[in-house]
N, C-alpha and C positions, 0 to 999 in steps of 0.2 A: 311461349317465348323460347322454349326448348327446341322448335323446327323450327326456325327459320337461322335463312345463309344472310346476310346482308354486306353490303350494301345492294346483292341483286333483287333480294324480296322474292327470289323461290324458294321453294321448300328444302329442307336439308336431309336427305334420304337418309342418312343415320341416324335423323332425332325423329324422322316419321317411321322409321322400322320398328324404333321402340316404342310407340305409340302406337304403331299396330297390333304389338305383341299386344298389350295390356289389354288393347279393343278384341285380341280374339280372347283373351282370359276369361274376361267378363262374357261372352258370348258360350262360351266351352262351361259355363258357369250356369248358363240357360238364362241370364240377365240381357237387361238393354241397357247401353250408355245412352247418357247425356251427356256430348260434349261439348267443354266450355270455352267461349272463345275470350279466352284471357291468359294472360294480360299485354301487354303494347311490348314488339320487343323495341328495344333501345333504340335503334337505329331510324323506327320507325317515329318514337316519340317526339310530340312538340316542346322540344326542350333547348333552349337558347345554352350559347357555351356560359360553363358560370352557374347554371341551373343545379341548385343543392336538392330539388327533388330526386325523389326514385322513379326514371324515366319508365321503368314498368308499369306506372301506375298513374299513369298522364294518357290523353288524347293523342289520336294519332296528329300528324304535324300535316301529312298528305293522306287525306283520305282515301284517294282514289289506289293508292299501293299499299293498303290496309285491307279496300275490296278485293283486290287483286291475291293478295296471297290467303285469306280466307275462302274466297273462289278453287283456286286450287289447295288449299285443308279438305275443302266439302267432297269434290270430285276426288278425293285420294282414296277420304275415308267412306263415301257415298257408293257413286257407280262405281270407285276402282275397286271396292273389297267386295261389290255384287261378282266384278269381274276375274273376282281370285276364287269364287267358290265362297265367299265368307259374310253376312247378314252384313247388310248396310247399317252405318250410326245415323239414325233417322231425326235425333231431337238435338239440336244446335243450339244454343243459350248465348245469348251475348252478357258477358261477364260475372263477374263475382260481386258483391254487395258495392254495386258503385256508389250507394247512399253512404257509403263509409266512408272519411276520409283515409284511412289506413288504405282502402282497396285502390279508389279513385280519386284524382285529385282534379277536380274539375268540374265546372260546372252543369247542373243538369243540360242545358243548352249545346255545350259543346260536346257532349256524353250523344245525345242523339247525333248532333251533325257529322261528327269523326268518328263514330265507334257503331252507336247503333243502325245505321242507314245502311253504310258500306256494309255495313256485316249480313245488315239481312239483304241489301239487294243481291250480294253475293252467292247466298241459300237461294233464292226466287231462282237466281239466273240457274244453278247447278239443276236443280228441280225444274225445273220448267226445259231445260235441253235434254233430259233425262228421260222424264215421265216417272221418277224414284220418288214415291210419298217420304220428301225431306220438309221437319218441321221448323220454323224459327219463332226463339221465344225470348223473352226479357221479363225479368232482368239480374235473376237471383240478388234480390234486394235483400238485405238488412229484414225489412217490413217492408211490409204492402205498404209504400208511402207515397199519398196520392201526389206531393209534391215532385216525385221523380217518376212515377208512371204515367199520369196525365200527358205532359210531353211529350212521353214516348209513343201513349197510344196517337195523339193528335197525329204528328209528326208523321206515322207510319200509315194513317190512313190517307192523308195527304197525297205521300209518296206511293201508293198504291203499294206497299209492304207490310204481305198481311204477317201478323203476330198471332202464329199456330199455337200455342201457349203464353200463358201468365207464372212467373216461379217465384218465389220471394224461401224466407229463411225465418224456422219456429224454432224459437227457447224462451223457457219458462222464466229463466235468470243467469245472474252470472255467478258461475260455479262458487262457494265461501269456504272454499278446501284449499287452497294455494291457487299458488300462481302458475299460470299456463307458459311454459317455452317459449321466449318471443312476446310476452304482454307485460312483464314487470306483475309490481304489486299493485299498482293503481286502481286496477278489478275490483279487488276485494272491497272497494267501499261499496261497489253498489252489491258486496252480498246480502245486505236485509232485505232488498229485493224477491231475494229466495223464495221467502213463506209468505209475501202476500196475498190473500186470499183468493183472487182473481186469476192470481196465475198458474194458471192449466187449462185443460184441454178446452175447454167454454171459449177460449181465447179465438179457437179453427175455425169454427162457426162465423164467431162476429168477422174474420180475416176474410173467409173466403165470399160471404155476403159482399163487404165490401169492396173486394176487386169484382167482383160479376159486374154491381153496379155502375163500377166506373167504368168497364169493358163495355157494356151496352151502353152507357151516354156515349162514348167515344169511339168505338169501332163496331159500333150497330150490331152486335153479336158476342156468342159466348166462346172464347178461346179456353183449351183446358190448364187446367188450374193444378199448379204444380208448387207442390211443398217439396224441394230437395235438399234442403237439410232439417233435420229438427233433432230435437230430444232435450230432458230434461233441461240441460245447461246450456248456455255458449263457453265463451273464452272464460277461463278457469276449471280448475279441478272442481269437481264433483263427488264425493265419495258414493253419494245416491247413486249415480250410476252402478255400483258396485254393489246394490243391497237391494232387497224384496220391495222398496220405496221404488228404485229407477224402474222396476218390474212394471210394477203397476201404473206409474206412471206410461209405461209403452204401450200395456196391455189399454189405457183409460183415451190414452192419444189416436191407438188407433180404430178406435170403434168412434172416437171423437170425427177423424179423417174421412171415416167412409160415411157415415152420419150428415155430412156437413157436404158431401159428391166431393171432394179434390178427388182429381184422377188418378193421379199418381204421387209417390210421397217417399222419398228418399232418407233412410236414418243414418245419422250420420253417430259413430261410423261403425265398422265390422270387425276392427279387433285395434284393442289399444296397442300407442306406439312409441307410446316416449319412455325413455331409459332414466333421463337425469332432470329435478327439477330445474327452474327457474335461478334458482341460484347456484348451480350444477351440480347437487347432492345425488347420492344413486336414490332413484325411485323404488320404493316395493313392488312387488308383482302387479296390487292391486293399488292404483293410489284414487281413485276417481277417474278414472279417463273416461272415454265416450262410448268403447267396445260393447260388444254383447261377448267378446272371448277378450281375456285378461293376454298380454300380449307372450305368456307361455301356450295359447291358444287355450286354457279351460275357460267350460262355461259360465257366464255370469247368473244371476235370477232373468235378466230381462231378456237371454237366451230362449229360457223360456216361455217367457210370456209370447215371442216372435214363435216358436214349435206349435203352440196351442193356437193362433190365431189362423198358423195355415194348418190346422184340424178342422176350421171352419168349410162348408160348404161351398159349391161352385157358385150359387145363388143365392144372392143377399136378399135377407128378410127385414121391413123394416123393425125395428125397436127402441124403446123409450131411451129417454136419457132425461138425467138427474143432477144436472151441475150443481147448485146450491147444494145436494146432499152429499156429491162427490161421487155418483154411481153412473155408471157409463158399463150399457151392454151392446151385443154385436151378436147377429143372429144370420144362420143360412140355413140353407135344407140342400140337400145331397141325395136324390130319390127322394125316398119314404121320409127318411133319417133327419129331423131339426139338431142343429147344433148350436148351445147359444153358453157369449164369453160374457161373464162380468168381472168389471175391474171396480175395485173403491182406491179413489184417488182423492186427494184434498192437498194443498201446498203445507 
């Protein structure tokens, strides 16, 4: 919603400079983005006058000028930055947890016909005039919820719009430390959620089983299977994060990830950010946040656990795992040389 001019529906060369910037950060950083195609800018949205909704988070109203300015997002940030010398953004995602009402207000139905179709025939078209391996994926869910993937995958096979990936969103709970910036106190009741026994990394497995299976009844194949965000908590504080528990829980998650094939697996996030709680008191250095660096930039415990996992080999070895006991290891070899990580996790 930050590039775009409306009412013409091209792109705004000062809000895509700045997104350029960021796109070479992460690249100068030796990363890849995933960029998210969200949310609706206002202009676009289907919103009658009167409408007390948040037009960012509504269906487009004309779909076709939804394809139209994601068509040129792709080509800016695809062939244009092959064209400047700088790595294409290859994985394109259409939205943020539209199974939220917070994110999305609308129904699964009109979420495929305005948002996901136009988006990905978009991707197809930019890639297919190209010949640039550009990927489109859905739907950074909430969860793998077959009630809003189903649809999508139908839909997309229908339309001949293939879905290069599958992405949804892992936390164990919701943080029982305060209140997150923007959520109120309402969180906190589901913190007993916390320590039920079920919740961790055992969880990857039965998630990512589940979306394969619904991928092969519906799109006759395996798209790769993408965790972009996770970690301990969602919305709320977490103080775990901040202690030898969020460690191991990363160190347990991610041997859970590679264990279970997801391809790739985004931890959210890289350094805490917020200053002032929920009720706008100053925050300590460390209050729970999501970082692996407290946001004076030191390291947390699960800094490390992330340093020790890329000590691991080039070549993954299989190894057991122990959910009921809470043991979770992760093994490679590097030459000669075996490297093998254990983590004890338990909620």
């Amino acid at each position: 919603q930050h590039v775009v001019d409306c009412p013409a529906g091209t792109l705004n060369h000062g809000g895509l400079a700045d997104l350029q910037a960021r796109l070479d950060g992460v690249e100068d950083l030796g990363a890849e983005a995933i960029l998210i195609l969200a949310y609706m800018p206002p202009c676009l949205a289907a919103a009658s006058p009167g409408d007390p909704r948040d037009p960012t988070i509504l269906p487009a109203r004309e779909p076709t000028r939804w394809e139209t300015l994601i068509a040129e997002l792709v080509a800016a940030t695809g062939p244009g930055r092959v064209a400047d010398g700088r790595r294409p953004v290859r994985y394109y995602e259409v939205w943020n947890e539209p199974d939220l009402p917070i994110c999305f207000q609308g129904t699964p139905s009109e979420f495929v016909t305005n948002v996901m179709l136009p988006a990905g025939r978009a991707v197809t078209s930019v890639a297919g005039a190209t010949g640039l391996d550009l990927r489109f994926g859905v739907c950074g869910c909430l969860t793998p919820d077959p009630a809003w993937m189903t649809p999508m995958f139908v839909a997309a096979r229908a339309a001949e719009v293939p879905i290069d990936f599958v992405s949804w969103h892992y936390y164990t709970a919701i943080g029982p430390d305060g209140a997150e910036p923007g959520f109120g106190d309402a969180l906190q009741l589901l913190a007993p959620l916390a320590e039920q026994p079920l919740n961790g990394p055992a969880l990857i497995a039965a998630q990512a089983e589940e979306v394969r299976l619904l991928a092969r009844s519906t799109l006759g194949r395996d798209p790769e299977l993408i965790i972009d965000e996770w970690n301990i908590s969602g919305g709320g504080f977490d103080r775990r994060h901040d202690t030898h528990e969020g460690a191991a829980f990363q160190a347990a998650g991610l041997a859970a990830l590679a264990a279970a094939g997801i391809d790739r697996a985004c931890l959210f996030n890289a350094v805490d950010k917020d200053d002032v709680a929920a009720d706008g008191s100053q925050l300590p250095a460390r209050y729970g946040g999501w970082g692996v660096l407290d946001r004076h930039l030191n390291r947390k415990p699960a800094w490390y656990a992330q340093w020790l996992w890329h000590q691991l080999g080039a070549t993954g070895l299989a190894s057991p795992q122990d959910p009921l006991q809470g043991i979770w290891t992760a093994a490679a070899t590097n030459g000669p040389d075996v490297q093998i990580l254990v983590a004890a996790y338990q909620p």
